[in-house]
C-alpha positions as CSV (number, residue, x, y, z in Angstrom):
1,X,33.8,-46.9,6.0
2,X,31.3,-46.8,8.7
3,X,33.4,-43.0,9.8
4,X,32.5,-42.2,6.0
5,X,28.6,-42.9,6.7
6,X,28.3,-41.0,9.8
7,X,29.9,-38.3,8.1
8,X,27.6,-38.2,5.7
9,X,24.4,-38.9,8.2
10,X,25.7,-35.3,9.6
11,X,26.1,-33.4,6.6
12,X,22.3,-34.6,5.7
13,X,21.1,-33.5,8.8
14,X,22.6,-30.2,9.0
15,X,21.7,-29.7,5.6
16,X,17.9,-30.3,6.7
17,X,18.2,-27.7,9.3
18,X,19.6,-25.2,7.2
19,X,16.8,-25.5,4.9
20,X,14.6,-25.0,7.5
21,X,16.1,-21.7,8.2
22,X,13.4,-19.6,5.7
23,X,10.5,-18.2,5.3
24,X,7.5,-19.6,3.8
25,X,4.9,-17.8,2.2
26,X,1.4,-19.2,1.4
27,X,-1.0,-17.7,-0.4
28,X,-5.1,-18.5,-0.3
29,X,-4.8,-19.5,-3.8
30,X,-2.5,-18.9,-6.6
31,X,-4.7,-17.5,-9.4
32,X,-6.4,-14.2,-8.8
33,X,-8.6,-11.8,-11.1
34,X,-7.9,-8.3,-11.3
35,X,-9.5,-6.7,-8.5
36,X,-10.0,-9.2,-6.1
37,X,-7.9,-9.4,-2.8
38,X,-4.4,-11.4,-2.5
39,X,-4.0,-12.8,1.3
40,X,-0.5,-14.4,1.9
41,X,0.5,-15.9,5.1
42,X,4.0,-15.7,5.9
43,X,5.8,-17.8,8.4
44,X,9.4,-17.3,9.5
45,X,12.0,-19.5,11.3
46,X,14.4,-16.9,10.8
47,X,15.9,-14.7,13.6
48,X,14.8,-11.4,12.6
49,X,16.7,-8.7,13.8
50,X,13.7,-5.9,12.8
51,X,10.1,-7.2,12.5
52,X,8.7,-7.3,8.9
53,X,6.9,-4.1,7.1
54,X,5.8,-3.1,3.9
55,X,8.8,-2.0,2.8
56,X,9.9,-5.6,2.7
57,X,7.1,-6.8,0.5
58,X,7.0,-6.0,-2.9
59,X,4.7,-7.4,-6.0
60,X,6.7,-7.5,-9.5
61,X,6.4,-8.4,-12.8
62,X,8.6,-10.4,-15.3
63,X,10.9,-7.8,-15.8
64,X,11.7,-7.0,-12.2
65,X,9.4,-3.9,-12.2
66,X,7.6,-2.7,-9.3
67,X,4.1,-2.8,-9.0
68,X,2.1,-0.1,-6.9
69,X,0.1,-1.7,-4.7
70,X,-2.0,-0.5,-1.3
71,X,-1.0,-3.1,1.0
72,X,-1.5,-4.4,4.9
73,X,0.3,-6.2,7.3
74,X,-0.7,-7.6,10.1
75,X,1.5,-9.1,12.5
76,X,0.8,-12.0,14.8
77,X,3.7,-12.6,16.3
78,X,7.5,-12.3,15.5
79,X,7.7,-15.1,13.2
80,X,3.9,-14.9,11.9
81,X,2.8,-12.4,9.4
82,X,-0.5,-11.7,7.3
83,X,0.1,-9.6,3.8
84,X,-3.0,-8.5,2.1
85,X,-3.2,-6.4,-1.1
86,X,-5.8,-5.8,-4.1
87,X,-5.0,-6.8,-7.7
88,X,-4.7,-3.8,-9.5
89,X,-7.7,-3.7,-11.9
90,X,-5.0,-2.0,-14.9
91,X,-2.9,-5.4,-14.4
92,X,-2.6,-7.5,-17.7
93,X,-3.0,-11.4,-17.6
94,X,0.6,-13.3,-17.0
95,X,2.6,-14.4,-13.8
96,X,3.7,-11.9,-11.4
97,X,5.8,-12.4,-8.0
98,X,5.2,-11.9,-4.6
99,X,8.5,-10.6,-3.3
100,X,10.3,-10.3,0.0
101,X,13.5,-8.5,0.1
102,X,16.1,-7.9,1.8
103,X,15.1,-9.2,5.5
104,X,18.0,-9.3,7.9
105,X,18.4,-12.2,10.3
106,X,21.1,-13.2,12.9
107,X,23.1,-16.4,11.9
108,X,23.7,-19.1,14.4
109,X,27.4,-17.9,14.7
110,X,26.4,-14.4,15.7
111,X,26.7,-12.6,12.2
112,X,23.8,-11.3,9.7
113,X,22.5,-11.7,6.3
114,X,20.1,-10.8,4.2
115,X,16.7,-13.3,3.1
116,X,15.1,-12.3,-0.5
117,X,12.0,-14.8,-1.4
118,X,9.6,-14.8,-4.1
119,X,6.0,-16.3,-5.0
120,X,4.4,-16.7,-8.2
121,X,1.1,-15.5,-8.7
122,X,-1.2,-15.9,-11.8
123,X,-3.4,-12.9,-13.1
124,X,-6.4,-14.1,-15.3
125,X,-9.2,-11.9,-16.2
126,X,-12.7,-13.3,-15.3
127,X,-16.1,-11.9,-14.6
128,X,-16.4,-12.3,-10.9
129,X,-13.6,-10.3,-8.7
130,X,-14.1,-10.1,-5.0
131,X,-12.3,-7.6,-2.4
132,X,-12.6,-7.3,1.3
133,X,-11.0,-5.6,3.9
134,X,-10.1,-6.7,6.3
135,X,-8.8,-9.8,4.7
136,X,-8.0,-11.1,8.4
137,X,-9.0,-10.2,11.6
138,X,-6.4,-10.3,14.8
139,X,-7.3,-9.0,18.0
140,X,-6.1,-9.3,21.3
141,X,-8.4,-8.7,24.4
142,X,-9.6,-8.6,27.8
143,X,-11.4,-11.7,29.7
144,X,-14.5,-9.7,29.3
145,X,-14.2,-8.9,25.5
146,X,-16.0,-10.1,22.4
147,X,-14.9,-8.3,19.7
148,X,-16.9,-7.9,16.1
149,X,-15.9,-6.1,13.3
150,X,-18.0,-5.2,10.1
151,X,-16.6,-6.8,6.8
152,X,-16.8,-4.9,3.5
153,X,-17.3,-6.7,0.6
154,X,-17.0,-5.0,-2.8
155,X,-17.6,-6.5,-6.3
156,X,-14.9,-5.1,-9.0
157,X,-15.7,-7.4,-11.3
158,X,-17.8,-7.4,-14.6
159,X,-20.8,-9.5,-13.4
160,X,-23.3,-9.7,-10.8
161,X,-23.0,-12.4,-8.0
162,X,-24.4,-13.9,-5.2
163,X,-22.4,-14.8,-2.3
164,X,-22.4,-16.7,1.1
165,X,-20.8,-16.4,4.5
166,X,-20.6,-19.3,6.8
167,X,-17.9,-20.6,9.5
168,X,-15.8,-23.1,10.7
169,X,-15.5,-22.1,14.3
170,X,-18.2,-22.3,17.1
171,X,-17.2,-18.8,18.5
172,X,-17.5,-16.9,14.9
173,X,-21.0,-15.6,14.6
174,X,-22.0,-14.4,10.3
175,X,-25.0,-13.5,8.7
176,X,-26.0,-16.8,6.5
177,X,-28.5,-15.3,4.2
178,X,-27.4,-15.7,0.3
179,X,-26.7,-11.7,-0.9
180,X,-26.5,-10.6,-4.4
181,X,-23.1,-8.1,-4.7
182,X,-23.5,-6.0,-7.7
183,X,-21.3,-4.6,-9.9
184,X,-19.2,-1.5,-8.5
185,X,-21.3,-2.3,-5.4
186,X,-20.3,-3.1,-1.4
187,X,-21.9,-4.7,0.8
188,X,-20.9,-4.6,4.9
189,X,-22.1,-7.6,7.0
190,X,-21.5,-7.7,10.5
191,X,-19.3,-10.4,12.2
192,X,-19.4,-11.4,16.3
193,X,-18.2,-13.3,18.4
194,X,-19.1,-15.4,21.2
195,X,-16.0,-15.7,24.0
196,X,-17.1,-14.5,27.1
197,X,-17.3,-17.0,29.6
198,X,-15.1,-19.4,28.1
199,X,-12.1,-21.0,29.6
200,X,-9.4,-20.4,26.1
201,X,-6.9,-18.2,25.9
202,X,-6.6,-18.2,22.0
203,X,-9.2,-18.6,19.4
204,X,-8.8,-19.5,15.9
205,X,-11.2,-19.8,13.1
206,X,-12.1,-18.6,9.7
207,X,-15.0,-16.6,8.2
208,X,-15.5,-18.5,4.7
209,X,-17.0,-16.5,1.7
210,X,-18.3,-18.3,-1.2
211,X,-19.1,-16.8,-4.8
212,X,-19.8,-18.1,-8.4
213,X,-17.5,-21.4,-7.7
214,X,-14.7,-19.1,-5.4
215,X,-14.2,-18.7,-2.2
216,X,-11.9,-17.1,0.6
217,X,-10.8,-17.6,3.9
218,X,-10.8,-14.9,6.2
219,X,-9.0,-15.9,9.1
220,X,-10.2,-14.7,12.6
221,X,-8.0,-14.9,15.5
222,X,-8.5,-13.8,19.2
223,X,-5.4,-14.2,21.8
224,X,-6.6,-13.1,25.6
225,X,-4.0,-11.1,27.6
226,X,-3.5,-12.9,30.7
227,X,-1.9,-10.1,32.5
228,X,-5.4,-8.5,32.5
229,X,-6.9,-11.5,34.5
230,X,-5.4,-10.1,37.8
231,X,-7.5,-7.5,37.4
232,X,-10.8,-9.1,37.3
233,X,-13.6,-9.2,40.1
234,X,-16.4,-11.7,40.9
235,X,-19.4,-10.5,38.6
236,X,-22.0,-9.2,41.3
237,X,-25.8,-9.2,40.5
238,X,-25.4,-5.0,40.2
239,X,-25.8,-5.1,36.3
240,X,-24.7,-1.5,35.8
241,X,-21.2,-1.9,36.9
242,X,-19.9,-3.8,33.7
243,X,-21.8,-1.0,31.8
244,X,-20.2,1.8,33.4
245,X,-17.1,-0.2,33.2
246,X,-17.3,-0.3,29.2
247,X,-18.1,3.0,29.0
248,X,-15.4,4.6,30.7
249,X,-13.0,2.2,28.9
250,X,-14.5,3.1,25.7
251,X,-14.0,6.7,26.6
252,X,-10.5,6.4,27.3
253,X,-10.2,4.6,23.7
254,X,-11.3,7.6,22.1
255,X,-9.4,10.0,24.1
256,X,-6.2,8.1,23.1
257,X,-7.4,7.3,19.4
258,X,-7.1,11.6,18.2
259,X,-3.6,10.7,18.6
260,X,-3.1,7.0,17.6
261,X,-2.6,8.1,13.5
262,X,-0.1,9.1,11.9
263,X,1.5,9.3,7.9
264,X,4.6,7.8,7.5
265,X,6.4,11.2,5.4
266,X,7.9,13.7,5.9
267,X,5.7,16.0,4.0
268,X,3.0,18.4,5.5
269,X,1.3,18.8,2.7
270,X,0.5,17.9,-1.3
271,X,1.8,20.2,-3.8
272,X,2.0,19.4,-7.0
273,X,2.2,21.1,-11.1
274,X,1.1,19.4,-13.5
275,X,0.0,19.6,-17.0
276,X,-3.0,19.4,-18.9
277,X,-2.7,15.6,-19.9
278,X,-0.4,14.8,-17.2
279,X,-1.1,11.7,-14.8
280,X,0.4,11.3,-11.3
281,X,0.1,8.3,-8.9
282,X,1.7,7.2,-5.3
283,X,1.1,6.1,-2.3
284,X,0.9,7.3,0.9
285,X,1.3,5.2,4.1
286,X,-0.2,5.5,7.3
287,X,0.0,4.0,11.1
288,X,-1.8,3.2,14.0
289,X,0.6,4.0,16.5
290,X,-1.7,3.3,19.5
291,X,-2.4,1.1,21.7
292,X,-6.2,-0.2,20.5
293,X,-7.2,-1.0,17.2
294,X,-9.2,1.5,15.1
295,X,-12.4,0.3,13.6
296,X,-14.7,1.5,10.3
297,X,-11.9,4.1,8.7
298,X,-13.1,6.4,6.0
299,X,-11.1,8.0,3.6
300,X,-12.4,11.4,1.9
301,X,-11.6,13.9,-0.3
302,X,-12.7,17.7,0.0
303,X,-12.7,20.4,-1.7
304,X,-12.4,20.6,-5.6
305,X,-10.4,17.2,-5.4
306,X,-12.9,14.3,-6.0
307,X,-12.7,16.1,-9.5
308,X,-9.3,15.3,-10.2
309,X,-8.1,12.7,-7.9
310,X,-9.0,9.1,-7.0
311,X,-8.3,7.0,-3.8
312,X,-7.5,3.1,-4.5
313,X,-9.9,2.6,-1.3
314,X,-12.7,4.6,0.7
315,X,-12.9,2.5,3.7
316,X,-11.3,0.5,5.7
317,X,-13.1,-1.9,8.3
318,X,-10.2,-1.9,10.8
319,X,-6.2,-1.2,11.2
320,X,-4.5,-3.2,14.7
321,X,-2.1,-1.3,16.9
322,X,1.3,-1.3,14.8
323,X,0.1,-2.3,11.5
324,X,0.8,0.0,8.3
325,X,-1.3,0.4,5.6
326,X,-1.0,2.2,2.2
327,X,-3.5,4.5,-0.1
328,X,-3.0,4.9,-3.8
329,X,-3.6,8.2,-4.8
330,X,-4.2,8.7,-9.0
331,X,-3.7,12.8,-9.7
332,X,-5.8,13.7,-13.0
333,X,-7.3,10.6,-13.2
334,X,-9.0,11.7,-16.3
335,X,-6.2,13.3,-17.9
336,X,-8.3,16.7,-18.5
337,X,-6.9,19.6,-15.6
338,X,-8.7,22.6,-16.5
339,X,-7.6,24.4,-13.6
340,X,-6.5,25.0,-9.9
341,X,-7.3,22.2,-7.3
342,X,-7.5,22.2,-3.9
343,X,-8.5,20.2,-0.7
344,X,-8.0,17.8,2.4
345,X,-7.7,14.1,2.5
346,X,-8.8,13.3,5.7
347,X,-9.0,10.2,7.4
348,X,-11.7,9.1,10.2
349,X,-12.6,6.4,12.5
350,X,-15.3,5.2,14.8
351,X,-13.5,6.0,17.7
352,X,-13.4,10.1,16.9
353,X,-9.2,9.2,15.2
354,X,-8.6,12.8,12.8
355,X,-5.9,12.7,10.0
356,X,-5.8,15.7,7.3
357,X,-3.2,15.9,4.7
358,X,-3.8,19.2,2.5
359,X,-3.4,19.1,-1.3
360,X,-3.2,21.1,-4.1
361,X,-2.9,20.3,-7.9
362,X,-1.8,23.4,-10.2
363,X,-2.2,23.6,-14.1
364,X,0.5,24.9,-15.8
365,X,-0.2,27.5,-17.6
366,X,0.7,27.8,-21.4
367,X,3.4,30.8,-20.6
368,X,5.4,28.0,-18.7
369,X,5.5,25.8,-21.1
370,X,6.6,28.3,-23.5
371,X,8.9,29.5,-21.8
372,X,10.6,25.8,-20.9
373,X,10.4,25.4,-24.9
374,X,12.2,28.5,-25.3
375,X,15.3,27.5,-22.9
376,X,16.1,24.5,-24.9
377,X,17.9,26.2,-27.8
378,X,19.9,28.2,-25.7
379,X,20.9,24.6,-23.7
380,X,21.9,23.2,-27.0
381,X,23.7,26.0,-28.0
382,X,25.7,25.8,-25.1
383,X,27.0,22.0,-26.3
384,X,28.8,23.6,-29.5
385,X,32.2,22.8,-29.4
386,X,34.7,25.9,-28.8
387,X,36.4,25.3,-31.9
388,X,33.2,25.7,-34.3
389,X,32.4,28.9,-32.3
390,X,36.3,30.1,-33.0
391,X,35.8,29.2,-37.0
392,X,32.2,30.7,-37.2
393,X,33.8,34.0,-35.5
394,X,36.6,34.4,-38.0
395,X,34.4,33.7,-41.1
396,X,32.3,36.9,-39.6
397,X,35.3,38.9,-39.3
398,X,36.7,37.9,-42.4
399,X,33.5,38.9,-44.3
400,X,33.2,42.1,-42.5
401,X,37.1,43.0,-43.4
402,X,36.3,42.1,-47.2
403,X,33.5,44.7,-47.4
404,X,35.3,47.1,-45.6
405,X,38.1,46.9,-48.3
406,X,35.7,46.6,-51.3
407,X,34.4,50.3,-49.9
408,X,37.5,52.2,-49.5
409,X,38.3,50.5,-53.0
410,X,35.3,51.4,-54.5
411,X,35.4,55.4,-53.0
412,X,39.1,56.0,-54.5
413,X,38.1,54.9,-58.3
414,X,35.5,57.2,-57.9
415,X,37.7,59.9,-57.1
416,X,39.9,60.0,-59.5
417,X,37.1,59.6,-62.7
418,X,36.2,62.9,-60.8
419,X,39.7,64.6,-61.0
């Protein structure tokens, strides 16, 4: 009997374990309006094989239908992970799921499988909708390093609102003055920090935002590199030396930063037909594959675009070495081409980073569509069945024959009245 209950005491307790093996995902709340900005931290005690990407992380509705969305990631470490993504303001009230699929891990014999996890989220229209970008901030930096960043702030809601910032970490410095956010409207504070000089190696903390009876919690995280303390020299009283020091650094940064961007596609360029009334949307992702983070990124239409085409975002305060992000593009927004488009979505930073992606929208003209009108007949008339074509053919002949007869017929009566 007592075999029995140890048995049992080790089936419990493996079962425990194997629970554990997941990943969690916690979101900053579970109700959002449309518009305002989802954060979801995801923890993993799973052995990846691959580290997480957007590609994983998917928002559906009820019926298992994908939902474009323009989402970051940022990663913290190999089991840590930050999603953020924006409501999109077309989304009807109801439950939707944050979904991750198809994650492969390595089993504790060796083998792998595949994790899929979902989280419900509730959509509920209300007045007051808040975005911001970043929706946390992860840095990691040198002993003499304090980074800041500037936080945009953008109301796509249907009311006016004040707001507040405030903190819950010494080193986190935020403007505390109440501002109004108007509709349609953005507003970009400026966040510091104060970590020079101290003897951590990680600091946590949160910038909180309050508005109209919600909030946020923007995490802020700073891990030093300890490899670069080797490096370091005794401060001397010759003030300029740090400056020059910076400087030069900073110009290495934006040597390195024209090539630290990149679009995750193949394609070189946009090129699209469409017609009058016809409305085209995607997204486009994009990587910072360098080494240093890129700060205050602007995204911009030329040409004869801004007519026809809208971005889901024009800024973005920053994008970390290795994170992906993704831009919704809407083509004939307004349902109303009237013509030929042309231009450059380009993308800039602070630190001099160049990305251009040429597009062009063409209006099909009314020939074209006549002329795809045209070939349809001739497709269907291709589906008859051999056998009606056979009958129809004889009926002709048949008919053709008859007259033929009823003419010779016809011209020897008349002959003989004439004999």
């Amino acid at each position: 009997m007592k075999r029995i209950f140890f048995l049992i005491f080790l089936l419990s307790i493996s079962c425990v374990f194997a629970q554990n093996q997941e990943i969690t995902l916690t979101p900053s709340r579970t109700g959002y309006s449309q518009g305002e900005t989802v954060q979801i931290h995801i923890l993993s005690s799973l052995d990846l094989i691959s580290p997480l990407s957007t590609s994983n992380l998917k928002l559906i509705d009820n019926r298992s239908s994908s939902i474009p969305i323009a989402q970051g990631l940022t990663r913290i470490s190999a089991n840590e992970y930050y999603s953020y993504f924006d409501i999109p303001t077309v989304l009807k009230d109801g439950e939707y799921f944050f979904k991750i699929l198809s994650v492969r891990y390595r089993k504790s014999d060796g083998t792998s499988a595949l994790y899929t996890t979902s989280l419900p989220l509730i959509v509920r229209n209300t007045p007051y909708s808040l975005s911001m970008r970043p929706a946390i901030f992860f840095k990691t930096i040198s002993r003499l390093e304090q980074p800041g960043f500037q936080l945009v702030l953008s109301n796509h809601g249907a009311s006016d609102f004040v707001l507040t910032l405030s903190t819950d970490a010494s080193f986190i410095k935020v403007p505390t003055a109440p501002q109004t956010l108007h509709v349609g409207e953005s507003i970009t504070p400026t966040i510091t920090t104060l970590v020079v000089g101290k003897t951590e190696t990680t600091f946590s903390g949160n910038v909180i935002i309050n508005y109209d009876g919600s909030s946020y919690a923007l995490p802020v995280t700073l891990k030093r590199e300890e490899a670069l303390q080797t490096q370091e020299k005794t401060p001397t009283p010759n003030t300029s030396a740090p400056v020059l020091s910076s400087v030069q650094e900073q110009q290495a940064q934006e040597q390195q930063a024209s090539a630290s961007l990149a679009f995750l596609t193949s394609l070189k360029e946009i090129n699209r037909t469409l017609k009058k009334d016809q409305l085209l949307e995607g997204t486009l992702p994009f990587k910072n594959t360098g080494e240093t983070s890129l700060h205050l990124l602007r995204f911009e239409l030329t040409g004869t675009l801004p007519e026809v085409v809208s971005l889901s975002q024009t800024q973005l305060a920053q994008l970390d070495p290795g994170e992906i992000h993704e831009l919704t593009l809407t083509f004939n927004k307004n349902k109303d081409l009237r013509k030929n488009y042309q231009g450059t979505l380009k993308i800039t930073s602070k630190e001099g980073t160049s990305l251009e992606l040429p597009i062009a929208l063409v209006l099909q003209n009314k020939k074209e569509e006549q002329l795809a009108q045209e070939v349809l007949p001739t497709e269907v008339s291709s589906t008859v069945p051999p056998s009606s074509l056979s009958t129809r053919r004889w009926v002709i002949i048949s008919i053709i024959s008859v007259i033929i007869l009823l003419g010779i017929g016809f011209y020897f009566i008349r002959k003989r009245k004439v004999v």
